[in-house]
C-alpha positions as CSV (number, residue, x, y, z in Angstrom):
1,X,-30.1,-24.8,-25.4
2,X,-26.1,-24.2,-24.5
3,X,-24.0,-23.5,-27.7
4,X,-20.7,-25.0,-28.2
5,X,-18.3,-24.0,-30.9
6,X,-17.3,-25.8,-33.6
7,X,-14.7,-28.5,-32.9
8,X,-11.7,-29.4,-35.4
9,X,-13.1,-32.3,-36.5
10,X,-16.3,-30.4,-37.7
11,X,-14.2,-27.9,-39.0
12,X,-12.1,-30.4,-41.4
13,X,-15.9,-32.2,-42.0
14,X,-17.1,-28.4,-42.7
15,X,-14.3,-27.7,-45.1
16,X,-14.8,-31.8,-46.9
17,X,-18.6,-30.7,-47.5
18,X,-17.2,-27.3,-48.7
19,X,-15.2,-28.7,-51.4
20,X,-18.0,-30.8,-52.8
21,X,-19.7,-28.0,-53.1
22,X,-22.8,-28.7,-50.7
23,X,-25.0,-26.0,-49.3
24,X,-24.9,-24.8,-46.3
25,X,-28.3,-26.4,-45.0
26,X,-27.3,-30.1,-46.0
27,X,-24.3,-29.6,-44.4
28,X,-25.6,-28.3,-41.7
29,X,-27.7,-31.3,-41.3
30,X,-24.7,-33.8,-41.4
31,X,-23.1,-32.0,-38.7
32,X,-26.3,-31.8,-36.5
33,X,-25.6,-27.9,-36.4
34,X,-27.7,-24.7,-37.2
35,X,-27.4,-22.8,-41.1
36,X,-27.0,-19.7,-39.2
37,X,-23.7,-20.7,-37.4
38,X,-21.8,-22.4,-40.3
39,X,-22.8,-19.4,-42.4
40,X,-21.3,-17.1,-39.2
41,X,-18.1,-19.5,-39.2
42,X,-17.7,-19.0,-43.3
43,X,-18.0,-15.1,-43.1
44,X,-16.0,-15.1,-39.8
45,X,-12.6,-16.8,-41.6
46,X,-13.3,-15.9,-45.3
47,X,-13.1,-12.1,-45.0
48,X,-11.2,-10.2,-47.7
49,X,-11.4,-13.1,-50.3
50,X,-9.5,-15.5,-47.6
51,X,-10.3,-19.4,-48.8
52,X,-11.5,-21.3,-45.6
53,X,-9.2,-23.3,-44.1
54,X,-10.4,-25.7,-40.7
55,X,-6.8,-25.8,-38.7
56,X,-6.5,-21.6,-39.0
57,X,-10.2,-21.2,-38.4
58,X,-10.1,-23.5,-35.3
59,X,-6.7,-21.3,-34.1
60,X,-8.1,-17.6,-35.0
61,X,-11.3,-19.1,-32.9
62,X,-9.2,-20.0,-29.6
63,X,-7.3,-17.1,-29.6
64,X,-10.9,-14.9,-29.8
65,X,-12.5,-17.1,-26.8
66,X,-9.4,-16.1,-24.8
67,X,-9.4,-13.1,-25.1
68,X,-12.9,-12.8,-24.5
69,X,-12.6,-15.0,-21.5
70,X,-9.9,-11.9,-20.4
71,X,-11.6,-9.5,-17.4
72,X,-9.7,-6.5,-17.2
73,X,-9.0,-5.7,-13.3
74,X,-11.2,-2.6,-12.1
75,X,-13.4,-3.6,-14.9
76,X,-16.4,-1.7,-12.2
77,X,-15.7,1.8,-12.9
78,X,-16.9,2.9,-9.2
79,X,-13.7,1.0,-7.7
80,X,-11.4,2.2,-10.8
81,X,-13.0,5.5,-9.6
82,X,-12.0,5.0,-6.0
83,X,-8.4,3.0,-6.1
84,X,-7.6,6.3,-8.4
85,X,-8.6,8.5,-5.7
86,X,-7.2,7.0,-3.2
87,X,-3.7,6.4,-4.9
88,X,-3.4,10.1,-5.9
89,X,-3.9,10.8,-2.1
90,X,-1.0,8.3,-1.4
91,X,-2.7,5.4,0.1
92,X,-1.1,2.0,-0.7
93,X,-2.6,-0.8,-2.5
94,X,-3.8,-2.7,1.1
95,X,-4.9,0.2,2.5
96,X,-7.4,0.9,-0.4
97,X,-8.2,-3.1,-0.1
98,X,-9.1,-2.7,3.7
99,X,-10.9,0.9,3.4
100,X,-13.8,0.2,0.5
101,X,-15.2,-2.0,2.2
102,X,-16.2,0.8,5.0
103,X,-16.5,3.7,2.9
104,X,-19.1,1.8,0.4
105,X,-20.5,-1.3,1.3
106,X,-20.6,-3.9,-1.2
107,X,-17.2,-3.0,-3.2
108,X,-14.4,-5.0,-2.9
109,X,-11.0,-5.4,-4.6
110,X,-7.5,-7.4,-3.8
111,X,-4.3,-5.5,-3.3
112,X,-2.6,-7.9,-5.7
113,X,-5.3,-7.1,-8.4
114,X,-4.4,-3.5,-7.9
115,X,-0.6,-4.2,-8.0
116,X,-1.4,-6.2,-11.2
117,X,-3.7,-3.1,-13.0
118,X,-0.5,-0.6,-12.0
119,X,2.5,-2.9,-13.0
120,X,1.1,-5.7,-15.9
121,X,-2.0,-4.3,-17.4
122,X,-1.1,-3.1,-20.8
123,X,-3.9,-0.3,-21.4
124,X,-2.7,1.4,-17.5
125,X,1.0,1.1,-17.4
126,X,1.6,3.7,-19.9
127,X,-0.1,5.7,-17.3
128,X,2.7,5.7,-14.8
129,X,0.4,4.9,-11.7
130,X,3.9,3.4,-10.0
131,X,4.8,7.1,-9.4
132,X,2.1,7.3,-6.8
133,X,3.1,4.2,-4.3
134,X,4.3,5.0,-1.1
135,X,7.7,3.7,-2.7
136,X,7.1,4.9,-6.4
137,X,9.4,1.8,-7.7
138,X,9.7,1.3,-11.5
139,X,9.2,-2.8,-10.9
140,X,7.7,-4.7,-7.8
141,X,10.2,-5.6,-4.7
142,X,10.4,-8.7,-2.9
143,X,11.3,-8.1,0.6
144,X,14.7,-8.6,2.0
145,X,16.2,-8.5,5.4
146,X,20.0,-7.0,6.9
147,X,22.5,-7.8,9.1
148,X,22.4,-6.9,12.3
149,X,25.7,-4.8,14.6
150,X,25.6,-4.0,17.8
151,X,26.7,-0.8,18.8
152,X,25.7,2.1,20.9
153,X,26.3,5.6,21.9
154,X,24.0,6.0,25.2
155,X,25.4,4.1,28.6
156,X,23.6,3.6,31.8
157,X,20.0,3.5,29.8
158,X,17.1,1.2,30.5
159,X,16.3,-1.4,28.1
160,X,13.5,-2.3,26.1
161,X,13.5,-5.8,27.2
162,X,12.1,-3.6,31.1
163,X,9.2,-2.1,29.2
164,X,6.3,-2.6,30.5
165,X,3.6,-5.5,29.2
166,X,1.3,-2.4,28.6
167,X,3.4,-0.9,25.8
168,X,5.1,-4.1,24.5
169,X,1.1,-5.3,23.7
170,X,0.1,-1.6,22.9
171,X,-2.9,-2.0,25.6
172,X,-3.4,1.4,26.5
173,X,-2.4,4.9,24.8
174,X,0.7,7.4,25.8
175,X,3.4,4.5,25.2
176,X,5.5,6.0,22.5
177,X,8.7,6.1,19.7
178,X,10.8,8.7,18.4
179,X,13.6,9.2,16.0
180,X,15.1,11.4,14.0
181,X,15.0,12.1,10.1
182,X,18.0,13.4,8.7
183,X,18.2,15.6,5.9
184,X,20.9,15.4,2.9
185,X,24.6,15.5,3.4
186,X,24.9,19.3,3.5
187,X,22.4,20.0,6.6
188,X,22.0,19.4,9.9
189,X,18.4,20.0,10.3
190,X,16.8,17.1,11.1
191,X,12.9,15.8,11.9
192,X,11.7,15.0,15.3
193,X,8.7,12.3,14.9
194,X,7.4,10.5,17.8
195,X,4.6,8.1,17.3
196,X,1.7,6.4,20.1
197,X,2.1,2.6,19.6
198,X,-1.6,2.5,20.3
199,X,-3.4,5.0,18.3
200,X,-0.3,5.6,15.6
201,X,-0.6,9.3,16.1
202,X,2.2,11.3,14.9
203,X,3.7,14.6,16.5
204,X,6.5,16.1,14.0
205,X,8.6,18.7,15.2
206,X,11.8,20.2,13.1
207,X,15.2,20.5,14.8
208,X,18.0,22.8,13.9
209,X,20.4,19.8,14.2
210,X,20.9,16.7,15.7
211,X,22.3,17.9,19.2
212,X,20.2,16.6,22.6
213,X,19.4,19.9,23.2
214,X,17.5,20.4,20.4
215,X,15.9,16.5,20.5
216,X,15.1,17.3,24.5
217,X,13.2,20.3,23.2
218,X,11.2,18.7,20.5
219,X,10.4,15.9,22.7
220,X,9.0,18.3,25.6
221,X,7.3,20.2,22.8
222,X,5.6,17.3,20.9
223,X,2.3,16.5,22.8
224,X,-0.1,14.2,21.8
225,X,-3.6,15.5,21.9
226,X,-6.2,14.0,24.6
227,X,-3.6,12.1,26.4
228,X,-0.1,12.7,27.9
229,X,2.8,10.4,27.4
230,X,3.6,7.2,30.1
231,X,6.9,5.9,28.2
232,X,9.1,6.7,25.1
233,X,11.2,4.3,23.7
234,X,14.2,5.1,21.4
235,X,17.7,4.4,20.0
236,X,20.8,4.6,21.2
237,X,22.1,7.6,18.8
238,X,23.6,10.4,20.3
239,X,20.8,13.0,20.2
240,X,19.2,10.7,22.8
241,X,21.3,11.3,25.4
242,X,19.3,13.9,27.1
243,X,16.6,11.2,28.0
244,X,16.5,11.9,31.6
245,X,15.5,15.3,31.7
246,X,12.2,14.0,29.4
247,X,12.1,11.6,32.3
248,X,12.3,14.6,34.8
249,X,9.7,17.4,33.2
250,X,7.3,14.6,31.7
251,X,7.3,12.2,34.6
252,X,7.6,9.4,31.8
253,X,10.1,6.3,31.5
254,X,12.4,6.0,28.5
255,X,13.3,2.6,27.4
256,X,16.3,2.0,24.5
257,X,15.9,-0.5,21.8
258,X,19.0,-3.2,21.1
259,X,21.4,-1.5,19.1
260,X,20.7,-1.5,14.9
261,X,17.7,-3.7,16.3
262,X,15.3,-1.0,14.3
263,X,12.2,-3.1,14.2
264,X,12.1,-2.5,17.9
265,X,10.5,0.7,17.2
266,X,8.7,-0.4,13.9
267,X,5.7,2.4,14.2
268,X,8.0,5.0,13.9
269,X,10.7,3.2,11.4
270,X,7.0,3.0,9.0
271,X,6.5,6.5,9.8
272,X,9.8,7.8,8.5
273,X,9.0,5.9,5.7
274,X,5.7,7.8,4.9
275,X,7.4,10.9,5.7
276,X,10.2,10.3,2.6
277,X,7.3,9.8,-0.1
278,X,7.2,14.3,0.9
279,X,10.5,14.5,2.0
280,X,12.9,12.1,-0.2
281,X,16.3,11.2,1.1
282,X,19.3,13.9,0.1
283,X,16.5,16.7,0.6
284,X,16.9,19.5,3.1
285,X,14.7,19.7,5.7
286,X,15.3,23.1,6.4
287,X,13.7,24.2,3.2
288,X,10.4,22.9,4.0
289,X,8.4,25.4,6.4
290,X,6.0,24.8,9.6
291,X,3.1,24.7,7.6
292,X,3.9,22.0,5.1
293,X,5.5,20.2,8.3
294,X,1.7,20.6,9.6
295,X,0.0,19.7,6.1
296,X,2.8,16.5,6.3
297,X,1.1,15.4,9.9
298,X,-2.3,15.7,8.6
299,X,-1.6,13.7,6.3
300,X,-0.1,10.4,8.2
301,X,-3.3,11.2,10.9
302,X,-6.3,10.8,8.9
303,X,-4.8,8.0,6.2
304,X,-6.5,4.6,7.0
305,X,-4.2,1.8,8.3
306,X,-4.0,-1.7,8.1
307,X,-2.9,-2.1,12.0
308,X,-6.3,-0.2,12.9
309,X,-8.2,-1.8,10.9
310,X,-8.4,0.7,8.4
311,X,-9.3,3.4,10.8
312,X,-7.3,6.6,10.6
313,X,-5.0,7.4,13.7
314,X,-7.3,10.0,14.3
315,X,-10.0,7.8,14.5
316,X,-8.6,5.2,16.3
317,X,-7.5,8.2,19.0
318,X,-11.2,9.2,19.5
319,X,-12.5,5.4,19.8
320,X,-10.1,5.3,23.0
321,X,-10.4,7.9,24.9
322,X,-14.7,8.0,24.1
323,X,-14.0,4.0,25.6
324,X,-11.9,5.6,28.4
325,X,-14.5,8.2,29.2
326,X,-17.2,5.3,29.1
327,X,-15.5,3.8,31.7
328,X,-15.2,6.3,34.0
């Protein structure tokens, strides 16, 4: 039989029958309810020499239904377990969403629930788990957009808007983007990263400064493993102004995105992005050595992504080219 609590008007009849001192069976009788659970509700909202009273009673009881009603997020400790994991190795909220699912079959859990555990739950925010987003705010961000300017340093250049359908639909790998990532005020060593539109795999290369020279050279150097590169497309900063020597000694295409038009080259905008969570803006680059440069790469190729499924770049790289050797 399915229990229900006691309503307010059985609690004002329970607290009548009180009063005229019945016992608890006869009253229990006129209510059409069990000794046992009037005898509960009396020791419930008398303790401590408290008289009963129906409209406090009927209160307390609400309040201890909702909160037993309450199921704390990552109530199964294997996915508390893994989102911890997984945000000390700095995977974002949605990539831990899309990724459970592969690594153990059967667990599930929504990026909002884990943006609520981090941000709203009361027991976990004292915990500081913010610090570990990729961009460790104090409060959630909505969104916002920017103007846009035009304005441009390299003439004579080939637009995006010639690229071909192959690299505008990321069909087939060796279509790239690359930028640079400055350091603080006080340097002029900069970042090289260059990113395949189809596979996301990064190639990081550090430059003394932000001359063509220097970009030319990092570009020449920055080979992607198991493929070469077809196209590269880019801004229209200065250290870009070398492009046509990467067109001469790669035997590759460069194609310029729309001035201040950044989202033209969005796989590597999200990679600089990744790269600041190691290397925060104001920092010198120069300080950080080949090796953690290396460890920094590593990193961004073997952390699931949304765009891939939730495959790693790495991942994604060897499902090509095993497809490519298929083929042939």
């Amino acid at each position: 039989m399915k229990y229900h609590h006691l309503s307010l008007e059985e609690r004002v009849e329970f607290y009548s029958c009180l009063k005229q001192r019945l016992s608890l069976r006869k009253i229990a009788k006129k209510l059409n309810r069990s000794p046992a659970s009037l005898c509960r509700e009396l020791k419930r909202h008398t303790r401590y020499g408290r008289p009963y009273k129906p409209v406090l009673a009927h209160n307390r009881s609400l309040k201890w239904a909702e909160k037993q009603r309450y199921k704390a997020p990552l109530k199964n400790s294997e996915i508390l377990v893994y989102v911890l994991e997984k945000l000390a190795l700095g995977w974002s909220p949605e990539t831990i969403e899309g990724r459970i699912g592969i690594e153990h079959s059967g667990l599930s859990v929504s990026y909002e629930t884990i943006y609520e555990w981090i941000y709203y739950h009361k027991q976990w925010k004292k915990h500081k788990f913010w610090k570990l987003l990729p961009c460790g705010h104090l409060k959630r961000r909505q969104k916002r957009g920017r103007k846009v300017h035009t304005y441009t340093q390299v003439l004579d250049s080939k637009s995006i808007d010639l690229r071909p359908d192959t690299a505008n639909q990321r069909l087939t790998v060796g279509h790239g983007e690359s930028d640079l990532m400055e350091s603080g005020r006080n340097s002029k060593t900069a970042l090289s990263v260059t990113v395949d539109r189809l596979t996301r795999i990064r190639k990081l290369r550090k430059v003394a400064d932000k001359s063509s020279v220097n970009k030319t050279k990092a570009i020449l150097k920055s080979n992607p493993p198991l493929f070469k590169w077809k196209t590269i497309t880019v801004d229209r900063g200065s250290e870009n102004k070398g492009y046509q020597k990467w067109e001469e000694k790669l035997g590759i295409s460069v194609y310029f995105a729309h001035a201040y038009h950044s989202w033209e080259k969005g796989s590597v905008e999200r990679t600089i992005k990744d790269i600041r969570r190691f290397i925060p803006k104001g920092n010198n680059i120069a300080n950080y050595s080949w090796r953690d440069i290396q460890r920094i790469e590593y990193w961004l190729n073997n952390k699931p992504m949304k765009c891939l499924q939730y495959l790693t770049p790495y991942e994604k790289m060897l499902q090509v080219t095993q497809n490519l050797e298929s083929v042939v």
